[in-house]
N, C-alpha and C positions, 0 to 999 in steps of 0.2 A: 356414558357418553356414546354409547354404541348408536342411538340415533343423534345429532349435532340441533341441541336446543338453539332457538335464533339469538340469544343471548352470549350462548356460546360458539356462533358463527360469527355474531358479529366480533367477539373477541379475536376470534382467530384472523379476521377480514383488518380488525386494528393492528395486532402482531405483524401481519406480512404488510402491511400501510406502511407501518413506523418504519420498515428495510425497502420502501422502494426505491431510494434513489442508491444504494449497496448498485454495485456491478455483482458479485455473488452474494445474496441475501440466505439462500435457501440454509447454512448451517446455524446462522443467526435466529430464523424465525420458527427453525425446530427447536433450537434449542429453548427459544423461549417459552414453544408450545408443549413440549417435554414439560418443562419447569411449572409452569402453571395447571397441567390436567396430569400429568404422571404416566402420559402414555402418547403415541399419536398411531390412531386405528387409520384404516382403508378411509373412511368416511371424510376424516382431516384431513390425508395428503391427497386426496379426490381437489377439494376446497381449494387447499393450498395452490395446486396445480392451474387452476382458474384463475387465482388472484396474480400469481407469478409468470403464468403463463408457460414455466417447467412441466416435462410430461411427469403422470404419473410415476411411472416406469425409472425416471430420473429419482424421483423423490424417495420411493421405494427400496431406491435401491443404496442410498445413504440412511435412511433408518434404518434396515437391519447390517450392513457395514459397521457402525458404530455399535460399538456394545451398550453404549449410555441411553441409547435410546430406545425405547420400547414398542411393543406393536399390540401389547397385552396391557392390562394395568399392577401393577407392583404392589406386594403389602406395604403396610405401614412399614414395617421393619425388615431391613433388605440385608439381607447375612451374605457378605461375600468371603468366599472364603479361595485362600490364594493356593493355585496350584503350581505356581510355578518351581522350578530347579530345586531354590534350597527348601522350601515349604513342602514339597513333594519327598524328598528324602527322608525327610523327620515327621513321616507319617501321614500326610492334610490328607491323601484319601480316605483314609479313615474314620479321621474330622467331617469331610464331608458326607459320608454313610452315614455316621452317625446322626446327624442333622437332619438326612435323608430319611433315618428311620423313625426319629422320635416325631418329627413334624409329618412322615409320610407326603411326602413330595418328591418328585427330582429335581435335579439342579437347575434352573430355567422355569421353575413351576413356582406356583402362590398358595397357601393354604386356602380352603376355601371360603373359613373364616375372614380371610384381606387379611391378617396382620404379619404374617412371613411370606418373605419369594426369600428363597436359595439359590444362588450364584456359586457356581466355581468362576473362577478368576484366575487369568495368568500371572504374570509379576507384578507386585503392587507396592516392588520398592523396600519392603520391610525383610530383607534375608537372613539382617544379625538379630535378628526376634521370631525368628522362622519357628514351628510355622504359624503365621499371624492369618486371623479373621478380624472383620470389620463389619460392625452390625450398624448402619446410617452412619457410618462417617469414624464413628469409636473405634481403635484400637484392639485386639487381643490378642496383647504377643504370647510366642509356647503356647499357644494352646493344646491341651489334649482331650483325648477320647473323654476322659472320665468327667472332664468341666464342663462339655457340651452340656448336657441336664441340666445344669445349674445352671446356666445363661441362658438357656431357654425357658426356664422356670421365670426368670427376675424377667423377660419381657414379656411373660403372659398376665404377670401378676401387673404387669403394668398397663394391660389391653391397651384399649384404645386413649389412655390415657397419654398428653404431652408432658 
């Protein structure tokens, strides 16, 4: 999407349509744009800006605000892994080196392959199962150093498969 096919402008030109009568549409029609391309580049909130009439600068500056939303595009499989208080105590840096070293990425980065981005994460809620990772939505409470390999093993063997 790094140059905006007219197919894919007209989508993005429908998404900010359907929020024009919103008094603030702009978190709605990221969010939608998020959700349908996996990322919103320079080129989208350019668009966006024209259709809404918010400056860039506006836009910009609620995309990377939010952590949900992205300015890159995301692997398939998005490993967040929690750093917050009690997750941090019970090791997760290490969890995340780990992850860091087997996949060779940093945290914020995507394999080149698309199938991992790596996420550190502050509190994600789960403290009595600390320290927990969440690979697309899933679960993994206690995790430790040693089960990294092995979760990353079970989603490569899954490539690109749903």
């Amino acid at each position: 999407m790094a140059h905006i096919s007219e197919n894919g402008a007209k989508k993005i030109c429908e998404i900010c349509d359907r929020y024009a009568d919103e008094k603030t549409p702009l978190m709605m029609i990221l969010s939608d744009i998020q959700n349908e391309y996996g990322y919103i580049p320079l080129e989208v909130q350019e668009l966006v800006s024209k259709k809404t009439g918010l400056s860039v600068a506006e836009i910009y500056g609620v995309v990377t605000f939010y952590s949900f939303f992205s300015l890159e595009p995301k692997g398939k499989y998005i490993i967040g892994c929690c750093l917050g208080t009690a997750c941090y105590v019970k090791g997760a840096q290490q969890i995340v080196d780990k992850f860091s070293e087997i996949l060779g990425i940093k945290p914020g980065e995507t394999t080149a392959d698309g199938l991992f981005t790596l996420d550190a994460l502050r509190c994600i809620g789960a403290c009595g199962i600390a320290p927990a990772v969440t690979i697309n939505g899933k679960v993994y409470p206690k995790m430790t150093v040693d089960r990294v390999p092995e979760v990353v093993a079970e989603y490569r063997a899954l490539g690109g498969a749903n």
